[in-house]
N, C-alpha and C positions, 0 to 999 in steps of 0.2 A: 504494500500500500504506500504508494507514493506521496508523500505530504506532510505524513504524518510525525515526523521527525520535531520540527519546529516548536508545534504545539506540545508533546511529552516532553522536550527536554525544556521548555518554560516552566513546566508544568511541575513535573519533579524538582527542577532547579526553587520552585518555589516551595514546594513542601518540602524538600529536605536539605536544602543549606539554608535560604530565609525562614525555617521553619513555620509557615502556612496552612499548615492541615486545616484548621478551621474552617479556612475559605474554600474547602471543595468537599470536607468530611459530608457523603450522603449527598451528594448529589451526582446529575446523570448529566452528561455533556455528549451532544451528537455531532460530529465532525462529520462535516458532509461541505456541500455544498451554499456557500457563502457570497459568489458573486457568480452571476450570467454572463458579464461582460468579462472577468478577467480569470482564466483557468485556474492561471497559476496563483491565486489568491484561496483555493477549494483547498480543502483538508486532502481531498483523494481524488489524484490527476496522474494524466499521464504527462511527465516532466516534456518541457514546450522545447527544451534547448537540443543541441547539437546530438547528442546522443541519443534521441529518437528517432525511430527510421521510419520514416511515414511511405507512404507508399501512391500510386496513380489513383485506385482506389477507395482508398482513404486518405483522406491529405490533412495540415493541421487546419485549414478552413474548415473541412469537416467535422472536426473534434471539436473546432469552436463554436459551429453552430448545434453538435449535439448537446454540447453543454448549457449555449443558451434554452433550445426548446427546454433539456431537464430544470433548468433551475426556474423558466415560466410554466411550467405545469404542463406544457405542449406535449412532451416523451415522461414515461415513468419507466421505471428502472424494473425488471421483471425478478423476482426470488423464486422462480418456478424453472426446470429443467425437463424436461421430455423424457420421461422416465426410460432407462433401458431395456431392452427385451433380455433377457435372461435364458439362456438354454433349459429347456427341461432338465429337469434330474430325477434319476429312480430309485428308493431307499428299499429296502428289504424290508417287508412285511412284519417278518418276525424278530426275534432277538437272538434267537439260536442261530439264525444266519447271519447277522451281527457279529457274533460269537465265532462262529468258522470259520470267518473270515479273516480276525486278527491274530496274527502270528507273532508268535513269542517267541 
């Protein structure tokens, strides 16, 4: 996860050298998506610089208008995967053939 670097080491750096606990003891903070306009301002990006290979594809134009739609409500982000198909499998009925089968 790309970003997230920034924010834990403030973060720690305040609760355990400024010693800070109070100000986060029980609470939930969600790093996400913080500006439409600027990526690299998001908790969780893919880094804008030299070391990403973008492609004909997908280009960083791309990424910056998918990010815009995400953070206006246009695209949502899916937590769902297309379950995979799984081979059958056959188990032994019984426990005696369980049993015959493992060799000691």
């Amino acid at each position: 996860m790309k970003g997230l670097y920034p924010a834990t080491y403030d973060t720690l750096t305040d609760v355990i050298v400024n010693g800070n606990w109070d100000k986060y003891v029980g609470k939930i903070a969600t790093l996400g998506l913080v500006s439409g306009t600027d990526p690299e301002a998001n908790y969780v990006q893919i880094p804008m610089g030299d070391g990403t290979q973008w492609s004909d594809s997908f280009t960083q134009d791309d990424y910056k208008a998918m990010v815009a739609d995400m953070f206006d409500g246009q695209r949502l982000p899916s937590a769902t995967t297309l379950p995979r198909r799984l081979p059958p499998i056959s188990l032994p009925r019984s426990r005696s053939t369980i049993r015959g089968s493992i060799k000691g």
